[in-house]
MMTF fields as JSON, N, C-alpha, C and O atoms, coordinates in Angstrom:
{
  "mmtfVersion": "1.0.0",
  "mmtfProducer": "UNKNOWN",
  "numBonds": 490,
  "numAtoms": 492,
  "numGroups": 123,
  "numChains": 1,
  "numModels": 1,
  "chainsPerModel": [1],
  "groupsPerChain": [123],
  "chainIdList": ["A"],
  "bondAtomList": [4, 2, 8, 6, 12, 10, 16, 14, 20, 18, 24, 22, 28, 26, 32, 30, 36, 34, 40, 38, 44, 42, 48, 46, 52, 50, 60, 58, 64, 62, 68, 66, 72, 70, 76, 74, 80, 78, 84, 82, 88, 86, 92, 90, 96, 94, 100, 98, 104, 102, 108, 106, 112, 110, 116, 114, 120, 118, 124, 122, 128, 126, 132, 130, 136, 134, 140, 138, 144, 142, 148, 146, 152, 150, 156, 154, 160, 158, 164, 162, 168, 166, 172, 170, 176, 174, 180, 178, 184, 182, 188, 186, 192, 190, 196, 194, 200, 198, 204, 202, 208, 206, 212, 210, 216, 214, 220, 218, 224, 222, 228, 226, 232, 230, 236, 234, 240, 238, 244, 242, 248, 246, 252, 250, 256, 254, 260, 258, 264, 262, 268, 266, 272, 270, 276, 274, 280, 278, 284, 282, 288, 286, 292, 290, 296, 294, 300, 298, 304, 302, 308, 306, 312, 310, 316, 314, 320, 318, 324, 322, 328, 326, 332, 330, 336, 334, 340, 338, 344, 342, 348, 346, 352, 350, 356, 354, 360, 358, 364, 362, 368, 366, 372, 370, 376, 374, 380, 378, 384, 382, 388, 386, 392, 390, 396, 394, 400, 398, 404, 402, 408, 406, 412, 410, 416, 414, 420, 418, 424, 422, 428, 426, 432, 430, 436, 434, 440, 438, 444, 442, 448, 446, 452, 450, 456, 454, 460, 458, 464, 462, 468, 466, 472, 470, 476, 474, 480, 478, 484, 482, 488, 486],
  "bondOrderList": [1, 1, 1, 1, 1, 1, 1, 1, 1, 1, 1, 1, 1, 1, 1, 1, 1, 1, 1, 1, 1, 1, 1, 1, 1, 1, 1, 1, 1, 1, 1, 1, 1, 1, 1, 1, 1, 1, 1, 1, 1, 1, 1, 1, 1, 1, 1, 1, 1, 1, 1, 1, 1, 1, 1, 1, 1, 1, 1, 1, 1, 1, 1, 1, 1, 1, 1, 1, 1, 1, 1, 1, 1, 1, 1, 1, 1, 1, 1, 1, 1, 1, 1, 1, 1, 1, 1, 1, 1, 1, 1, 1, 1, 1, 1, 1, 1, 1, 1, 1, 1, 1, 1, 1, 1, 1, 1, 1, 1, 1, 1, 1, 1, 1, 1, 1, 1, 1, 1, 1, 1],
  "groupList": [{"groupName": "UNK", "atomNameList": ["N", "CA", "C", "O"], "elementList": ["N", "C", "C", "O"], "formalChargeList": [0, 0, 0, 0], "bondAtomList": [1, 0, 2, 1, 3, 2], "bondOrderList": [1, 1, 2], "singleLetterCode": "X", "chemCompType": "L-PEPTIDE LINKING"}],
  "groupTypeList": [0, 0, 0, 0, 0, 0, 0, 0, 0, 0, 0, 0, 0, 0, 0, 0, 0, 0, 0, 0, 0, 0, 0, 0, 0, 0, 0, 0, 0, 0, 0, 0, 0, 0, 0, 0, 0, 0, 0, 0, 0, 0, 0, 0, 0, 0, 0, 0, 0, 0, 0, 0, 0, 0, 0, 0, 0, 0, 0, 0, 0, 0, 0, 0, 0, 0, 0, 0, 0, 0, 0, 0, 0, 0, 0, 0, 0, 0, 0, 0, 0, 0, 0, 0, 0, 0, 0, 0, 0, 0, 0, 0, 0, 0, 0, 0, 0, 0, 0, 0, 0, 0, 0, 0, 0, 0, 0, 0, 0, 0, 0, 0, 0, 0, 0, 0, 0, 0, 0, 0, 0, 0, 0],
  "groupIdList": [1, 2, 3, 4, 5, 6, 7, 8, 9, 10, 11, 12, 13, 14, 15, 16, 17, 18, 19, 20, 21, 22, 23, 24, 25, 26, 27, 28, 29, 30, 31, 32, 33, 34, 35, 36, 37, 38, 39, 40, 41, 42, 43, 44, 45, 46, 47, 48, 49, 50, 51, 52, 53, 54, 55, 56, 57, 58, 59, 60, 61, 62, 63, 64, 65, 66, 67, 68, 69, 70, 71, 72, 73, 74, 75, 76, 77, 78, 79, 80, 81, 82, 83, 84, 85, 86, 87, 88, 89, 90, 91, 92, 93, 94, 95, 96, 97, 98, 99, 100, 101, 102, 103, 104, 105, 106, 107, 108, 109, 110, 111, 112, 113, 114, 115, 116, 117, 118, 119, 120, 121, 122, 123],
  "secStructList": [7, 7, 7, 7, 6, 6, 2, 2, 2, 2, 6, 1, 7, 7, 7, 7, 7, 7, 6, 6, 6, 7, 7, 7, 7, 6, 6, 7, 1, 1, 7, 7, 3, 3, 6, 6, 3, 3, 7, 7, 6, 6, 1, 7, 7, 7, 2, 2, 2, 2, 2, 2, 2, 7, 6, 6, 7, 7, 7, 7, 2, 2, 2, 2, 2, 2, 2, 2, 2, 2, 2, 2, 2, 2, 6, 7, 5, 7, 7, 7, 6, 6, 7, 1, 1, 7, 1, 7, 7, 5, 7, 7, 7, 7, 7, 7, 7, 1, 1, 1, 1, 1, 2, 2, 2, 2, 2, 2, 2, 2, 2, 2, 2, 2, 2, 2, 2, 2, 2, 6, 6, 6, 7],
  "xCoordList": [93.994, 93.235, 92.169, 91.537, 91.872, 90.956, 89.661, 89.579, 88.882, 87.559, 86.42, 85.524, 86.762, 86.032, 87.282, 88.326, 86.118, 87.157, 87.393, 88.455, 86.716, 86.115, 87.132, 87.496, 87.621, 89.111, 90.211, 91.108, 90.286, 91.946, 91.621, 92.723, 90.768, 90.665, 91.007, 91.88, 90.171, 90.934, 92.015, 92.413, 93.067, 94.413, 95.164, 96.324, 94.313, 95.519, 94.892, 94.837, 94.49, 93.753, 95.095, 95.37, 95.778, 96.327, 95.352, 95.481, 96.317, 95.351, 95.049, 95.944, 93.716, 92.876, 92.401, 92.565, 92.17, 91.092, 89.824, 89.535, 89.017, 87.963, 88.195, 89.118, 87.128, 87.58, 86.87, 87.265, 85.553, 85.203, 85.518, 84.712, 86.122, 86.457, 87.859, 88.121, 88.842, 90.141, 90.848, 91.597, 90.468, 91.037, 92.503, 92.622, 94.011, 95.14, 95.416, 95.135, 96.26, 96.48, 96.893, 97.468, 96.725, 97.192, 98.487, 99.25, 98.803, 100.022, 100.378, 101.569, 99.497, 99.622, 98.92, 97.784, 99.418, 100.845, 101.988, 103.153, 101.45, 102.68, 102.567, 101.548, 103.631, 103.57, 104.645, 105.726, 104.761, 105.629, 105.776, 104.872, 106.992, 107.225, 107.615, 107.889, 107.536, 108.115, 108.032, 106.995, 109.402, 109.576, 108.59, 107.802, 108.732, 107.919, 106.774, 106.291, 106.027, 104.986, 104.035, 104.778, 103.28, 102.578, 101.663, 100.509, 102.634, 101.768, 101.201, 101.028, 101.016, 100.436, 98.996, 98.385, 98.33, 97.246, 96.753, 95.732, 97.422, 97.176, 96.691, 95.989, 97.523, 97.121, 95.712, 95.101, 95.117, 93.885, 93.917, 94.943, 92.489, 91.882, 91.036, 89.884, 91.888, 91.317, 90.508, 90.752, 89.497, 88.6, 88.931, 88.306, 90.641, 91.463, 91.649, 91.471, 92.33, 92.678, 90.808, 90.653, 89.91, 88.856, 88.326, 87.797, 88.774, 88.133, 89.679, 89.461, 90.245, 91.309, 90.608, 90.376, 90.377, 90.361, 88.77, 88.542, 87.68, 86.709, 86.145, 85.554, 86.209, 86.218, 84.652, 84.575, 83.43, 82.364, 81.393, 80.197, 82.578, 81.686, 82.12, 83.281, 80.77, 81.432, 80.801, 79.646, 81.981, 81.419, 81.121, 81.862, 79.871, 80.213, 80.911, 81.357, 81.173, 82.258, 81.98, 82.912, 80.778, 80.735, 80.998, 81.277, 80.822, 80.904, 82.832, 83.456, 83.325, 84.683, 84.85, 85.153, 84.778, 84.785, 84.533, 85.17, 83.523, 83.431, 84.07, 83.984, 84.941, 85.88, 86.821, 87.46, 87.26, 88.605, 88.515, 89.563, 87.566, 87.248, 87.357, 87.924, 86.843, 87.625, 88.807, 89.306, 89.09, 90.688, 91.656, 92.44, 91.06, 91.533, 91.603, 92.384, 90.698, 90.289, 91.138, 92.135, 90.818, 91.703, 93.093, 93.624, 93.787, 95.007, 95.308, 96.425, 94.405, 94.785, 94.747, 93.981, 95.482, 95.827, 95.907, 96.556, 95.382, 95.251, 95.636, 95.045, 96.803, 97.396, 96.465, 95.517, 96.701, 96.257, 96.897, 97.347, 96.745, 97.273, 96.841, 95.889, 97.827, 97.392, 96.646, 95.879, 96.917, 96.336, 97.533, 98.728, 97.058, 98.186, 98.791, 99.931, 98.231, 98.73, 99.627, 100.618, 98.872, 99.445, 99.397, 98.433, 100.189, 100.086, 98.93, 98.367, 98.844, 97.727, 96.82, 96.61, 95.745, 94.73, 93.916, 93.826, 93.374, 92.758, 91.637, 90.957, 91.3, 90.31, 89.061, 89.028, 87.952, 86.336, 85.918, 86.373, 84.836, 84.15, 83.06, 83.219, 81.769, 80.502, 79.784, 79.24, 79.89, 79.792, 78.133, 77.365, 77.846, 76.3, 75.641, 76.491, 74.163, 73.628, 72.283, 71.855, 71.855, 70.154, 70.49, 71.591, 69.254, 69.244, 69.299, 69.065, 69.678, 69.649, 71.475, 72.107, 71.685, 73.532, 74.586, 75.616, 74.297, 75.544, 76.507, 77.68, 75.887, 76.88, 77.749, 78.919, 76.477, 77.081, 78.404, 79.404, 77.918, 79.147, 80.39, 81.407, 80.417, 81.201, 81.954, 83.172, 81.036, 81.98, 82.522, 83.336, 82.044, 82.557, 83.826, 84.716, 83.71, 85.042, 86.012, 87.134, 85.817, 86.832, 87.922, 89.131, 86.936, 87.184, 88.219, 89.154, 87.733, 88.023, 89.442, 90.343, 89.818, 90.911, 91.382, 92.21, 91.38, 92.352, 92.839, 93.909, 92.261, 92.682, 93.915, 95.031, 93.152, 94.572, 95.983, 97.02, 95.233, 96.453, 97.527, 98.569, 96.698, 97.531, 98.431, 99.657, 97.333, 98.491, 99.599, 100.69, 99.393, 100.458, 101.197, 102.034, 101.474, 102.379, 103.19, 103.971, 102.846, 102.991, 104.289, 105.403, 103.874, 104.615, 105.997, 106.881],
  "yCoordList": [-251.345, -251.225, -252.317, -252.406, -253.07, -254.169, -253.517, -252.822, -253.66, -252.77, -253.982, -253.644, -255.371, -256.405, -257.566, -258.219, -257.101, -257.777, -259.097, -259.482, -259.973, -261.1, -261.613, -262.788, -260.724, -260.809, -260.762, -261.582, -260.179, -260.154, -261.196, -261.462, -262.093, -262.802, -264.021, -264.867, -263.957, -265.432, -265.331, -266.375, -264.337, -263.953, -264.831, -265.242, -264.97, -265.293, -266.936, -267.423, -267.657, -269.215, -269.637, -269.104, -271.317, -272.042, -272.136, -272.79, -272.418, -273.051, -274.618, -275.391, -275.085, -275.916, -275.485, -276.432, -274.918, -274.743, -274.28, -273.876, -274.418, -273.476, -272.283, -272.319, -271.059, -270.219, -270.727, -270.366, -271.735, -271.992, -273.934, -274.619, -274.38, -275.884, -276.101, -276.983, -275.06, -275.126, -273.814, -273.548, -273.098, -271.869, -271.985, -272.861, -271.034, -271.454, -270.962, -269.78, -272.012, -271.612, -269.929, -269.308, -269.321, -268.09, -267.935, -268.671, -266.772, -266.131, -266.767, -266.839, -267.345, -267.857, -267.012, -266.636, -266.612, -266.977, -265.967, -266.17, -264.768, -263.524, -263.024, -262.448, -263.303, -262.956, -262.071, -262.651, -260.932, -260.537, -260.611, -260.643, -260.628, -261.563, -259.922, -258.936, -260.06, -259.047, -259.48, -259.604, -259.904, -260.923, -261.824, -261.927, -262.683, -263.944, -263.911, -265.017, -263.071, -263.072, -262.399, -261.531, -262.515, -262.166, -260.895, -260.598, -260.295, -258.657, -258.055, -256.877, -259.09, -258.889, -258.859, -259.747, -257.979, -258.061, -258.427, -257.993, -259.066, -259.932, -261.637, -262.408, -261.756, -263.048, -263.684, -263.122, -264.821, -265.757, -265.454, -265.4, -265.229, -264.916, -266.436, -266.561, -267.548, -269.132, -268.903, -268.064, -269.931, -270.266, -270.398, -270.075, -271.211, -271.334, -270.171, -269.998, -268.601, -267.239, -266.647, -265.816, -267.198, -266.274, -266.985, -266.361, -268.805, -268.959, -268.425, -267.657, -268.517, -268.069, -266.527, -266.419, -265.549, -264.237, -264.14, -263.376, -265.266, -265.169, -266.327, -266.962, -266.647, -267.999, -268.218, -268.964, -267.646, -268.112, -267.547, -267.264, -267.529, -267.025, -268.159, -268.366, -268.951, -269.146, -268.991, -269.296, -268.31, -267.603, -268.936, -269.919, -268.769, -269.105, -268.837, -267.709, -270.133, -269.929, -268.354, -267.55, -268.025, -266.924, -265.555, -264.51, -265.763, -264.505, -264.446, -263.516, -265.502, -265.549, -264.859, -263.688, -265.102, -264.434, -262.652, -261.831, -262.62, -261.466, -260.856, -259.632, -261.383, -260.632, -260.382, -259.377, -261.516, -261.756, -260.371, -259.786, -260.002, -259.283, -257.497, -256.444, -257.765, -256.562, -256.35, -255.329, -257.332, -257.48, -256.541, -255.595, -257.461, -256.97, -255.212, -254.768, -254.646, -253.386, -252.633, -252.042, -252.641, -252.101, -251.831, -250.72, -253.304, -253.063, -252.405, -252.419, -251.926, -251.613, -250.085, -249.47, -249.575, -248.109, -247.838, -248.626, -246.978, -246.458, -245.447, -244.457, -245.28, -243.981, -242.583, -242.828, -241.744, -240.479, -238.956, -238.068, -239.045, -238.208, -236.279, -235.675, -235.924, -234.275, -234.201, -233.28, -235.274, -234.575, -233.89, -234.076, -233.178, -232.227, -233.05, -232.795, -233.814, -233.986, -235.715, -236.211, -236.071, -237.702, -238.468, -238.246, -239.038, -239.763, -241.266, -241.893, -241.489, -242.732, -242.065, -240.857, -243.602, -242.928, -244.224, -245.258, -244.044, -245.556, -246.342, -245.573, -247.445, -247.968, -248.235, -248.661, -247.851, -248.087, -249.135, -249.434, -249.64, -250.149, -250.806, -250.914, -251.345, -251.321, -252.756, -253.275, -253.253, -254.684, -254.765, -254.041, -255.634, -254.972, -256.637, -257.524, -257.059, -258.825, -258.109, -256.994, -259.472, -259.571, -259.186, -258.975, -259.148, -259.162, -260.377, -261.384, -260.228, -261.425, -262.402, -263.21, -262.041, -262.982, -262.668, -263.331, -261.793, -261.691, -260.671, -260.746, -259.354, -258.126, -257.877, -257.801, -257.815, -257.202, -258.024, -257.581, -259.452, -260.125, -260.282, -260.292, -260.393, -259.843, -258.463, -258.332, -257.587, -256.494, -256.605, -255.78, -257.7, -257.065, -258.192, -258.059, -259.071, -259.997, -259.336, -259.377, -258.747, -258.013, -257.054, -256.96, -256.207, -255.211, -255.865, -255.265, -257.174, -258.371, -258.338, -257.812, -258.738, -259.257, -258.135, -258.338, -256.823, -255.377, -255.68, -256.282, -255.377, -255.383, -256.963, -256.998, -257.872, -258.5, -258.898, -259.53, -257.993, -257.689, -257.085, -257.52, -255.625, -254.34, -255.098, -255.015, -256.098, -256.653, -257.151, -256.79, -258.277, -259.001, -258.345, -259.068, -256.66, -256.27, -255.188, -254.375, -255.342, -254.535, -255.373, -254.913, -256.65, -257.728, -257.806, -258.623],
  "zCoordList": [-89.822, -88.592, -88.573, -89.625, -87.713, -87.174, -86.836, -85.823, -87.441, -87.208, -86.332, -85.558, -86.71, -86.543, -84.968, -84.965, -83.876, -82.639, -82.87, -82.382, -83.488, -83.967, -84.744, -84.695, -85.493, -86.475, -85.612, -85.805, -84.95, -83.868, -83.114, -82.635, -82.604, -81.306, -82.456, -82.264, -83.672, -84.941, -85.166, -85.681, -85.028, -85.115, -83.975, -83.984, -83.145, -81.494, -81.395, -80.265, -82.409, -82.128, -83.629, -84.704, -82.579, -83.448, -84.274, -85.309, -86.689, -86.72, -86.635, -86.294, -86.964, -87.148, -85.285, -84.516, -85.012, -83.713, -84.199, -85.326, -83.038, -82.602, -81.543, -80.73, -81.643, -80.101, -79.342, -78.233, -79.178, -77.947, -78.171, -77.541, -78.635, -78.234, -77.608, -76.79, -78.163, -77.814, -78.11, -79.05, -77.159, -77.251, -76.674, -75.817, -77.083, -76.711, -75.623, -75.422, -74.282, -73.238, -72.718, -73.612, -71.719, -72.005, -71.878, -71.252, -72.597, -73.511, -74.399, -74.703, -74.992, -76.434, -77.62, -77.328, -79.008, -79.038, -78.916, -79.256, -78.342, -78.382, -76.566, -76.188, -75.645, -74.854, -74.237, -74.341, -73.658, -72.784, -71.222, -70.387, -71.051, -69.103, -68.617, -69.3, -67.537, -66.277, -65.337, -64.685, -64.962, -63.99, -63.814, -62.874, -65.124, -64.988, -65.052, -65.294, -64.935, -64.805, -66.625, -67.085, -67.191, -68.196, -68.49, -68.18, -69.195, -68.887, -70.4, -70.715, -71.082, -72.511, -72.617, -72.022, -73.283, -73.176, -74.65, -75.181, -75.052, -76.143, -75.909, -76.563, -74.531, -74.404, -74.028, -73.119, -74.643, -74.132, -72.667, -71.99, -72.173, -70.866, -70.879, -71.294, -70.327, -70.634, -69.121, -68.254, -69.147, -67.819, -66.881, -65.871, -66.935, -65.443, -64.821, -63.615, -66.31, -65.196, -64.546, -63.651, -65.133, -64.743, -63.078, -62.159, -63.134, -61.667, -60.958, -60.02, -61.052, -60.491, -59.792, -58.588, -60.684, -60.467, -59.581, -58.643, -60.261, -59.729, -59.421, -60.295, -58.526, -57.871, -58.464, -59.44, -57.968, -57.721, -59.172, -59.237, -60.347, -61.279, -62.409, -62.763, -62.973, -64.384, -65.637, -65.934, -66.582, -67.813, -68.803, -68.843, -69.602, -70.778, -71.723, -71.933, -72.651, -74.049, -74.591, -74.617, -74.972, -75.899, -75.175, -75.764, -73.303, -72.295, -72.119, -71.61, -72.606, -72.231, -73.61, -73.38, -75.057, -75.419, -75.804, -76.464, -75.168, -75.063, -73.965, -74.064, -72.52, -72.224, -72.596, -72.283, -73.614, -74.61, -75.554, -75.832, -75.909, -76.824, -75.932, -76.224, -75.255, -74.188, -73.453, -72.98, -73.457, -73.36, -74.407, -74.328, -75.458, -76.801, -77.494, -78.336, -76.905, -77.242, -76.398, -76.813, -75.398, -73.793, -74.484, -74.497, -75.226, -75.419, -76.769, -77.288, -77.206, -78.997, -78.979, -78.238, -79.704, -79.888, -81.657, -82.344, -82.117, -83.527, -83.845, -83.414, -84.744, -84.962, -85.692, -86.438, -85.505, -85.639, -86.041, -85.318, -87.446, -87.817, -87.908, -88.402, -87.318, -86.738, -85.494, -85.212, -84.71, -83.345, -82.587, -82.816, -81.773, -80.827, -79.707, -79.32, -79.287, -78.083, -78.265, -77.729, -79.053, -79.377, -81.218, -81.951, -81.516, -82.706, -82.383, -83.28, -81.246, -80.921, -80.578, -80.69, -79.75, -79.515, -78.995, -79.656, -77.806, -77.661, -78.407, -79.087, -78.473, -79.355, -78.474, -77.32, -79.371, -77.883, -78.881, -79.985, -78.106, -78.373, -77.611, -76.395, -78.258, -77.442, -77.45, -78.425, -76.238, -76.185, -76.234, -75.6, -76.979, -77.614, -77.47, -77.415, -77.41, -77.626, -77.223, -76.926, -77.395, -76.922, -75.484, -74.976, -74.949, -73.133, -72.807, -73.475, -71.555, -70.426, -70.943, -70.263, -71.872, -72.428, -71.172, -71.049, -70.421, -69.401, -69.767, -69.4, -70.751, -70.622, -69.047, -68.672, -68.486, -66.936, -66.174, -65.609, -66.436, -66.131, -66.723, -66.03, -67.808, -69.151, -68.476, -68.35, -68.123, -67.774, -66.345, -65.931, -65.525, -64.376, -64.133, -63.293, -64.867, -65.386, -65.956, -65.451, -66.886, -67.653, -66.79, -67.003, -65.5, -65.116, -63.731, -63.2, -63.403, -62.174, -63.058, -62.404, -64.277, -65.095, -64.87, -63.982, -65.167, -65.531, -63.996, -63.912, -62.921, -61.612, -61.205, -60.685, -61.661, -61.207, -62.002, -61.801, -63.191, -64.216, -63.28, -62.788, -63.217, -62.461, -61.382, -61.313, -60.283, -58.966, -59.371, -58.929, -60.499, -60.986, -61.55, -62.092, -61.856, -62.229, -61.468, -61.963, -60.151, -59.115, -58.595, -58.346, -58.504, -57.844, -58.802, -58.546]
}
Protein backbone atom coordinates (compact mmCIF):
# COMPACT_ATOMS: atom_id res chain seq x y z
CA UNK A 1 0.00 0.00 0.00
CA UNK A 2 1.34 3.62 -1.00
CA UNK A 3 0.92 5.61 2.05
CA UNK A 4 3.15 8.53 0.49
CA UNK A 5 1.13 10.29 -2.86
CA UNK A 6 4.51 11.66 -3.64
CA UNK A 7 5.65 7.97 -4.24
CA UNK A 8 2.92 6.96 -6.84
CA UNK A 9 3.08 10.31 -8.82
CA UNK A 10 7.44 9.21 -8.96
CA UNK A 11 6.03 5.92 -10.20
CA UNK A 12 4.19 7.53 -13.39
CA UNK A 13 7.59 10.06 -14.39
CA UNK A 14 10.08 8.52 -17.18
CA UNK A 15 13.25 7.91 -15.69
CA UNK A 16 15.89 10.67 -15.67
CA UNK A 17 12.90 13.37 -15.37
CA UNK A 18 11.71 15.82 -13.09
CA UNK A 19 7.75 16.17 -11.97
CA UNK A 20 7.78 19.79 -12.52
CA UNK A 21 10.46 20.21 -15.60
CA UNK A 22 9.09 17.37 -17.69
CA UNK A 23 6.32 15.72 -16.51
CA UNK A 24 5.04 12.76 -19.13
CA UNK A 25 2.47 13.65 -21.67
CA UNK A 26 -0.93 12.40 -20.51
CA UNK A 27 -1.61 8.70 -20.43
CA UNK A 28 1.71 8.13 -19.91
CA UNK A 29 2.79 5.48 -18.96
CA UNK A 30 -0.31 3.10 -18.30
CA UNK A 31 -3.35 4.08 -20.13
CA UNK A 32 -6.79 2.69 -20.90
CA UNK A 33 -8.96 3.84 -24.23
CA UNK A 34 -12.84 3.69 -24.54
CA UNK A 35 -13.41 4.53 -27.68
CA UNK A 36 -10.38 6.43 -28.03
CA UNK A 37 -10.67 8.39 -25.69
CA UNK A 38 -8.50 8.05 -22.04
CA UNK A 39 -10.29 6.93 -19.04
CA UNK A 40 -7.34 6.10 -16.68
CA UNK A 41 -6.95 7.82 -13.82
CA UNK A 42 -3.54 7.03 -13.58
CA UNK A 43 -2.65 9.21 -16.26
CA UNK A 44 -0.51 12.85 -15.98
CA UNK A 45 -3.12 15.76 -15.67
CA UNK A 46 -0.32 17.95 -18.01
CA UNK A 47 -1.15 21.93 -18.25
CA UNK A 48 -2.55 21.46 -21.83
CA UNK A 49 -5.70 19.08 -20.19
CA UNK A 50 -6.11 21.82 -17.35
CA UNK A 51 -6.37 25.04 -19.95
CA UNK A 52 -8.29 22.92 -21.97
CA UNK A 53 -10.79 22.16 -19.01
CA UNK A 54 -10.13 25.66 -17.58
CA UNK A 55 -9.45 28.12 -19.86
CA UNK A 56 -8.90 31.14 -17.53
CA UNK A 57 -7.00 29.34 -14.80
CA UNK A 58 -3.30 28.71 -14.53
CA UNK A 59 -1.90 26.30 -12.01
CA UNK A 60 1.43 26.22 -10.81
CA UNK A 61 4.02 23.27 -11.14
CA UNK A 62 3.52 22.26 -7.46
CA UNK A 63 -0.73 23.11 -7.72
CA UNK A 64 -0.63 20.70 -10.82
CA UNK A 65 0.87 18.50 -8.74
CA UNK A 66 -1.21 18.55 -6.20
CA UNK A 67 -4.17 17.89 -8.55
CA UNK A 68 -2.11 15.01 -9.91
CA UNK A 69 -2.01 13.89 -6.50
CA UNK A 70 -5.81 13.94 -6.26
CA UNK A 71 -6.23 12.44 -9.17
CA UNK A 72 -4.25 9.78 -7.83
CA UNK A 73 -6.20 9.08 -4.62
CA UNK A 74 -9.75 9.34 -6.30
CA UNK A 75 -8.43 6.37 -8.28
CA UNK A 76 -6.83 4.07 -5.61
CA UNK A 77 -8.74 1.45 -3.70
CA UNK A 78 -7.18 -0.69 -0.66
CA UNK A 79 -8.17 -4.03 0.15
CA UNK A 80 -9.90 -4.90 3.35
CA UNK A 81 -10.05 -7.71 5.09
CA UNK A 82 -13.53 -8.76 6.96
CA UNK A 83 -15.59 -6.05 5.90
CA UNK A 84 -19.27 -7.02 5.02
CA UNK A 85 -20.11 -5.29 2.33
CA UNK A 86 -16.75 -5.06 0.17
CA UNK A 87 -13.06 -6.51 0.00
CA UNK A 88 -11.96 -2.63 -1.13
CA UNK A 89 -12.38 0.45 0.03
CA UNK A 90 -11.62 3.95 -1.18
CA UNK A 91 -8.39 5.83 -0.32
CA UNK A 92 -8.77 9.65 1.48
CA UNK A 93 -6.68 11.84 1.83
CA UNK A 94 -6.00 15.54 3.02
CA UNK A 95 -4.49 18.05 0.83
CA UNK A 96 -2.75 20.03 3.54
CA UNK A 97 0.29 23.54 2.88
CA UNK A 98 0.81 26.82 4.33
CA UNK A 99 -2.04 29.35 3.44
CA UNK A 100 -2.49 31.37 0.54
CA UNK A 101 -0.57 27.99 -1.99
CA UNK A 102 -3.92 27.58 -3.87
CA UNK A 103 -5.68 24.53 -1.97
CA UNK A 104 -8.98 25.98 -3.20
CA UNK A 105 -7.87 25.99 -6.70
CA UNK A 106 -6.21 22.73 -6.47
CA UNK A 107 -9.60 21.57 -5.53
CA UNK A 108 -11.72 23.16 -7.80
CA UNK A 109 -9.37 21.90 -10.74
CA UNK A 110 -9.37 18.57 -9.63
CA UNK A 111 -13.15 18.56 -9.28
CA UNK A 112 -13.22 20.72 -13.11
CA UNK A 113 -10.96 17.34 -14.18
CA UNK A 114 -13.52 14.52 -12.51
CA UNK A 115 -16.36 16.35 -14.51
CA UNK A 116 -14.81 16.36 -17.83
CA UNK A 117 -13.49 13.03 -17.16
CA UNK A 118 -17.19 11.84 -16.59
CA UNK A 119 -18.26 13.87 -20.22
CA UNK A 120 -15.50 12.24 -22.01
CA UNK A 121 -16.77 9.07 -20.99
CA UNK A 122 -20.27 9.58 -21.73
CA UNK A 123 -19.24 10.28 -25.33
Amino acid sequence: MILDGALAIHDFLPPSSSVSKNPPSEGTPTESTKNGSRTSSSSWISQDVMKRILPNVKLGDYQLIGVNWLALLHGMKCQVEGSKKSNSMNVNGVLADEMGLGKTVQTIAFLAWLKHRHDDDKN
